[in-house]
C-alpha positions in Angstrom: -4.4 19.6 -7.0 -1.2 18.7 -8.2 0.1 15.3 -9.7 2.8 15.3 -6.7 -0.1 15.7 -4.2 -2.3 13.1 -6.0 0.4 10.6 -6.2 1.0 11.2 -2.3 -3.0 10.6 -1.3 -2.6 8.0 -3.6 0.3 6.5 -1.7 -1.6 7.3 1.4 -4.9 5.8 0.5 -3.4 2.5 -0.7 -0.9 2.0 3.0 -4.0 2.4 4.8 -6.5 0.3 2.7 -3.8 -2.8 1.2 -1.2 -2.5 3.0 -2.7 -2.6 6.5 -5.2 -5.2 5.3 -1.5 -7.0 4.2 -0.3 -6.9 7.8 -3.7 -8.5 9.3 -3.0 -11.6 7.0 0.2 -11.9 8.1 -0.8 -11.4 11.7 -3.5 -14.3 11.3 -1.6 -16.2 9.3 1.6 -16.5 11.8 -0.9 -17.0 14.7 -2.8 -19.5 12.8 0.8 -21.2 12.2 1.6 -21.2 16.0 -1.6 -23.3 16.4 -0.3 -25.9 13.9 3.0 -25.6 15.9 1.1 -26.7 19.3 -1.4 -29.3 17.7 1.5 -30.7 16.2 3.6 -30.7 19.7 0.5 -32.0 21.4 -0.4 -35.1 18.6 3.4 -36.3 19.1 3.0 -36.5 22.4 -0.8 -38.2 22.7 0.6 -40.6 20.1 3.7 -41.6 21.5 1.7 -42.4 25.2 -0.4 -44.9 23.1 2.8 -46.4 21.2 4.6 -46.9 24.3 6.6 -50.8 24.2 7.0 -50.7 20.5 9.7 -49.9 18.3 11.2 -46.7 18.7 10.9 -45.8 14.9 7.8 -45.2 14.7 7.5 -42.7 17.1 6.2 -39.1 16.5 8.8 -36.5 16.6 8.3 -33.0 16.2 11.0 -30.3 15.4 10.3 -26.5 15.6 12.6 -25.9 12.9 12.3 -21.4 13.0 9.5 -19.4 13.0 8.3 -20.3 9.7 8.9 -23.9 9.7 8.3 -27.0 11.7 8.3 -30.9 11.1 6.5 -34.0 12.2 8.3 -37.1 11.8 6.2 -40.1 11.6 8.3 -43.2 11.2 9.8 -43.2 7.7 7.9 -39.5 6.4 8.0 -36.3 7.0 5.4 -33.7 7.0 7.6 -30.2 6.7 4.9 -27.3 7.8 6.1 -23.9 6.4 4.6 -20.4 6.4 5.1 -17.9 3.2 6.5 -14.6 5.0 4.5 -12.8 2.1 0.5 -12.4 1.3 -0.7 -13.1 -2.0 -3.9 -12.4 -3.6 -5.1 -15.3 -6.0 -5.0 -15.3 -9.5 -7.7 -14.5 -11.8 -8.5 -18.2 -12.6 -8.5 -19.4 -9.4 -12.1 -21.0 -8.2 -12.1 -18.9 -4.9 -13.2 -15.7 -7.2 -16.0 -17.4 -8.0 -16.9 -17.8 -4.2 -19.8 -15.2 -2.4 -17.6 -14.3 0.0 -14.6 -13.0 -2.5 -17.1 -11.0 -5.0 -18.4 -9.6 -2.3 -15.4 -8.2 -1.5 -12.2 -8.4 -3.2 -9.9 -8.0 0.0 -10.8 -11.1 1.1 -8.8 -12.8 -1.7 -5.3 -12.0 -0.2 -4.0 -14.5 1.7 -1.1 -15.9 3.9 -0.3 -19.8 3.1 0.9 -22.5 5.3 2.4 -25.1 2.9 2.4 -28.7 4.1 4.8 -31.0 2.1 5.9 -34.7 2.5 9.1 -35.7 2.4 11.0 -39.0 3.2 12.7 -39.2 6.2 15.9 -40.7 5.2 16.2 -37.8 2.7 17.1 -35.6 5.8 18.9 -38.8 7.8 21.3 -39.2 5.0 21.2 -35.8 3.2 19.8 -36.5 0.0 19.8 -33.3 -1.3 18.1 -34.5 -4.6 15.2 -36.4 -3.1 12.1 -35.4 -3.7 9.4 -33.8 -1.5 5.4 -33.2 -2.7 3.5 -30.5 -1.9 0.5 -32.3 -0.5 -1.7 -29.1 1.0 -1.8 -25.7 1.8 -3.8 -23.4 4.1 -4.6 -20.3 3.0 -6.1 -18.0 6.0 -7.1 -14.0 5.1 -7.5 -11.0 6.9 -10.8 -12.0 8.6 -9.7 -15.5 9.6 -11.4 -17.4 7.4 -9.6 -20.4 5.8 -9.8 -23.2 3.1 -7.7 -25.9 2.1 -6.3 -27.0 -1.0 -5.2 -30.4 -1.3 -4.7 -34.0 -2.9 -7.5 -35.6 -3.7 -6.2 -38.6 -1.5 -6.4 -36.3 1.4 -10.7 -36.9 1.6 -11.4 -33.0 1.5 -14.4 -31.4 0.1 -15.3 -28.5 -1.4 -15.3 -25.6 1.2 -18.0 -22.7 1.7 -15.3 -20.2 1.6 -15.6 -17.1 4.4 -17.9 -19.1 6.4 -15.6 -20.4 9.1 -13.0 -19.0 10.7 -9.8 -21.1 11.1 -9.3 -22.5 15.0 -8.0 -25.1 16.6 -9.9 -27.7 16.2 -9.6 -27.5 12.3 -5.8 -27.6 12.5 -6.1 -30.9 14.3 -8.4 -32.2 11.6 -6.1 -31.0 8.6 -2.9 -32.0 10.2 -4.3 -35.5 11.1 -5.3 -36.0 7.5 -2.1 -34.9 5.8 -0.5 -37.8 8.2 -3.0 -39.9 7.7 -2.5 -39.1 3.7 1.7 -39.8 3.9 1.1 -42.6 5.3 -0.9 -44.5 2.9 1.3 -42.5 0.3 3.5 -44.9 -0.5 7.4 -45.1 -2.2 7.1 -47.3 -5.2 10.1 -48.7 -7.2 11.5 -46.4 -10.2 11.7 -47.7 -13.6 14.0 -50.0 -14.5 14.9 -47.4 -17.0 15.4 -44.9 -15.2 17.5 -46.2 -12.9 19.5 -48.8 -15.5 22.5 -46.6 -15.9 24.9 -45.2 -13.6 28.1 -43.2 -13.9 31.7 -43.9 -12.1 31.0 -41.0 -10.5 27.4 -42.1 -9.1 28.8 -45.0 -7.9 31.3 -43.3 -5.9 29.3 -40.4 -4.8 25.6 -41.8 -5.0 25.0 -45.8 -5.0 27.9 -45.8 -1.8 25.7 -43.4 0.0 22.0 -44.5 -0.5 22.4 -41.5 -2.8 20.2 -42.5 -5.9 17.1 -39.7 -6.1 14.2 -41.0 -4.2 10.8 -39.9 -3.9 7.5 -41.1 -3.4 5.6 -42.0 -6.7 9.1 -41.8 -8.3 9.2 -41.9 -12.4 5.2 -41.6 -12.2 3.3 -38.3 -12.9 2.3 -36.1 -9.7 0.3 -33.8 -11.3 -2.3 -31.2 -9.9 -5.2 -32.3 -11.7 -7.1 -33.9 -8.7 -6.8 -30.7 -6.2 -10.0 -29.6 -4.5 -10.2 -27.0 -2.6 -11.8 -27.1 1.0 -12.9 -27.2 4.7 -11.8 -30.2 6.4 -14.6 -29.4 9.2 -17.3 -30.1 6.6 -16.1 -33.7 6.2 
């Protein structure tokens, strides 16, 4: 056989083992992501019923943004829901290898993610284009449905039993009511005095006039990735 023909079966054999697998992770992953898009649609409205009377601000108020993104609002955050169009297998250092389900078979580590991140809601209001938004979970859901979550320790999740559940409805409602639950005892604290102690002539006119100054949650304090856990929300 020739090296032409070997590199076509070669091109063959890999469309219809990775590549097809590919398109059943992104398949899963965009359904699983229409899910969030209804149990989000459907917590607005159950929540709003039960605030009816009280200040309008705190209302839920969710916003299909495209077909990869949505948002909750939920008086002064925002939780910004957005699906990676491409799969991703983990790297090599990642706890998941290390998981039954992945040694069994290697496959099973490519994944679509739904990324949740928190934002302030003023950031949007006002267009603060230099506020700051934190990653605070993301879903990652593979060819054969099954799903874990890695998020902030804050968030209450425990390890997960990887390839042992596959994701539904019901677990969206419990990860999306914990990431809300997680904004909003995640609270804005005041920046450094140092930080903030100095301002230009052209902050003042631009910035400081405008509510402009960077804001973020935790701002001028470390957010770092050292207390992520991976898991399955139903386990808790």
């Amino acid at each position: 056989m020739s090296d032409l023909n070997e590199k076509k079966l070669a091109i063959i054999g890999t469309l219809k083992e990775k590549s097809i697998l590919k398109q059943k992770v992104f398949d899963n992953t965009l359904e699983a992501f229409s899910g969030v898009k209804e149990v989000l649609k459907g917590l607005s409205k159950d929540v709003n019923t039960n605030l009816s009377g009280l200040d309008g601000r705190v209302r839920l108020e969710y916003t299909d943004r495209s077909n990869f993104d949505a948002q909750i609002k939920i008086a002064g955050d925002i939780l910004l829901f957005s699906m990676h169009s491409n799969i991703f297998q983990f790297d090599r250092e990642h706890p998941a290898w290390k998981t039954p389900y992945i040694q069994k078979n290697k496959y099973n580590a490519y994944s679509g993610i739904i990324n949740i991140y928190n934002f302030l809601a003023d950031s949007f209001k006002y267009s603060r284009l230099d506020d700051l938004g934190y990653l605070i979970a993301r879903i990652f859901i593979n060819h054969e449905k099954q799903y874990f979550v890695e998020g902030k320790r804050q968030m209450g999740m425990l390890f997960t039993n990887y390839g042992s559940e596959e994701i539904s409805k019901e677990s969206l409602q419990v990860i999306i009511s914990t990431a809300i639950q997680y904004a909003l005892e995640f609270d804005l604290l005041v920046p450094p005095y140092d930080a903030v102690k100095i301002a230009t002539v052209g902050q003042a006119e631009t910035k400081i006039q405008h509510s402009k100054l960077i804001t973020g949650k935790r701002l001028g304090f470390q957010f770092n990735s050292d207390d992520v856990l991976i898991s399955n929300p139903m386990e808790t």
